[in-house]
N, C-alpha and C positions, 0 to 999 in steps of 0.2 A: 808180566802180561805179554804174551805173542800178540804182536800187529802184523796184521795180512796189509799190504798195500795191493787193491784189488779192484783192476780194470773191467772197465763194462761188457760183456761177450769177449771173455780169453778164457785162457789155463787158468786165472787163478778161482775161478769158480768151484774147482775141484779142490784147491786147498780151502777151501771150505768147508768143503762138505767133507771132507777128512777129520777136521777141526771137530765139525759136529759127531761125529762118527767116535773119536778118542774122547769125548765130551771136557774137551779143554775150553777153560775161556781163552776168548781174545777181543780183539778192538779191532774196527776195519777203517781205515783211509781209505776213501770212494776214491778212484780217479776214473774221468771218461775221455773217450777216445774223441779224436776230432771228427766231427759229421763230415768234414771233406774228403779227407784222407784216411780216415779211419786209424791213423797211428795211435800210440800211446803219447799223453800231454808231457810238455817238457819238467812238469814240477817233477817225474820219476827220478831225473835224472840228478836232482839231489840226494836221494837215497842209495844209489848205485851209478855209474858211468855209462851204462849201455843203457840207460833210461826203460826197461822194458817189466813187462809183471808177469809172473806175480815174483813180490818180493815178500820174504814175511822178517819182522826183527824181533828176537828173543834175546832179553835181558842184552843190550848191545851189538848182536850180533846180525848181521845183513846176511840172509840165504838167499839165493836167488836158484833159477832153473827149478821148472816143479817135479823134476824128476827127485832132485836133491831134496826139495823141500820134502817131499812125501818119506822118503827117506829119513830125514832129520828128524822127524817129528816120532813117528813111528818108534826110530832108537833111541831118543831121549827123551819121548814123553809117552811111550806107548805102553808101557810096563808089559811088554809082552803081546801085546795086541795085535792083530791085522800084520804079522807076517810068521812065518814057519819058525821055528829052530833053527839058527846062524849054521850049527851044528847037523844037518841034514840035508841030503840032495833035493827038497822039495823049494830050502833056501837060493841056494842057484836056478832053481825056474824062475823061483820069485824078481829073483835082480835082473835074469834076464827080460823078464817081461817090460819090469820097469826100466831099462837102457832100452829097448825095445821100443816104445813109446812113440818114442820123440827122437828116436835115432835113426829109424826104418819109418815105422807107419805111416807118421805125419806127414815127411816128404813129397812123396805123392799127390796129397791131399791138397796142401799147400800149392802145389806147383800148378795143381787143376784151379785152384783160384783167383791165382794171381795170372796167370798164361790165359784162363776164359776171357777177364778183360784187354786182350791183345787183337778179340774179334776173328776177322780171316789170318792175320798174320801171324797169332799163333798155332792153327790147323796144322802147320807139320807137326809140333809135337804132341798133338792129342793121341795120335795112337800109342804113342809109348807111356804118354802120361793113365790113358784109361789100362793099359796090360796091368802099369805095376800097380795101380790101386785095385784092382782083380785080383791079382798077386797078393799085396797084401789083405786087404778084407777077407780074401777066401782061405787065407791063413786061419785069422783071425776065427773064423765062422766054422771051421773044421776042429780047432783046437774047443772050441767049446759044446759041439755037438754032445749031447747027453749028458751032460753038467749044467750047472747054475754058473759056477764061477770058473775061475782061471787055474784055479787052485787045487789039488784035491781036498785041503785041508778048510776049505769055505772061503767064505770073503773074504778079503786081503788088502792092502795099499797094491797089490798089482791091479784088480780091479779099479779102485780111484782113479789110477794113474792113467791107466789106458782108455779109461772111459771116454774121453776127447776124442779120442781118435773114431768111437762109433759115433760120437755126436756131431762132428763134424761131416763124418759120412751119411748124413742121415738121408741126404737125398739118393741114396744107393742100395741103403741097407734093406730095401725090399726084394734084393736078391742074395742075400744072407739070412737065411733066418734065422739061423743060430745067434748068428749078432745081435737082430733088432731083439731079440726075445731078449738077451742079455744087459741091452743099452736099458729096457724097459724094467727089467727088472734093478737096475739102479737107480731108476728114474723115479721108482717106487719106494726107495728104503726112505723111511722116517727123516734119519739126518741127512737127505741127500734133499727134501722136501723144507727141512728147516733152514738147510744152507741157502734156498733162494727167496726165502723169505727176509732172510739177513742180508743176502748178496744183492735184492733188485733184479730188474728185467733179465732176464738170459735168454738169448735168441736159442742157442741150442736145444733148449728143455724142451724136446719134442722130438 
């Protein structure tokens, strides 16, 4: 049995909905975040050293990063599902999308919400902080113009994977439409609907 150890509004909301998607069971370990600080609770840090989630364990093994997990899961329990042919160049957009993610997109994103609450003294870096989330989103929003998904081949673990990155951006994504259209059309799939039934509140869902 797969255990997701799955924090209240993160990434691992998406390994969920992944989960639900391969139609694997699993077992979920709630952890919430502290109302102060908003970090992850120190019991993570018994499962892994960087205390952080999502983490999921199969048959003994500790994943961490949901890049990897979406990955893991997909090659060893996916029997072919939600990604291209290893074997095709449709497979290299694939990975790229998914290193992509959380290598490039989040960044940004990230940087806008931790530097907002800095008030006036982080104002030097907003302009550079709003170009590259322009930068990226308008990637993002371009690459999916006249398509459903990321993919040509349909829905994919790159779409799970990246999904965060439009959910996170939600207060933006009224000047993407491509995006919102895309974020919504996830928001809409069946297992994407059962994962927050399982998973609890999620701020993002919207």
């Amino acid at each position: 049995m797969i255990t997701v150890h799955h924090l209240n509004d993160s990434r691992s909301q998406r390994v969920l909905w992944l989960l639900e998607e391969l139609g694997l069971p699993y077992e979920i370990t709630h952890h919430q975040r502290n109302p102060q600080t908003r970090l992850a609770p120190p019991e993570l840090l018994a499962v892994h050293p960087l205390g952080k989630s999502p983490l999921i364990v199969d048959d003994g093994r500790v994943v961490h990063e949901s890049g990897a997990i979406v990955d893991y899961l997909i090659r060893r329990h996916g029997g072919g599902r939600l990604q291209p042919d290893p074997a095709t160049p449709a497979y290299d957009d694939y990975q790229q999308w998914l290193h992509y993610s959380e290598g490039s997109a989040m960044l940004p994103l990230m940087l806008k919400l931790y530097v907002s609450r800095l008030g006036e003294a982080g104002a030097p870096l907003q302009p550079r902080i709003q170009s590259e989330c322009a930068n990226h989103l308008g990637y993002i929003d371009r690459a999916l113009q006249g398509r459903d998904w990321l993919l040509d081949g349909g829905f994919s673990g790159a779409d799970v994977q990246l999904s965060f990155v439009g959910e996170a951006a939600r207060e933006l994504r009224a000047e993407y439409p491509a995006l919102d259209a895309w974020v919504r059309r996830c928001q809409a799939r069946p297992a994407y609907q059962r994962a927050l039934q399982r998973g609890g509140p999620y701020a993002f869902a919207r």
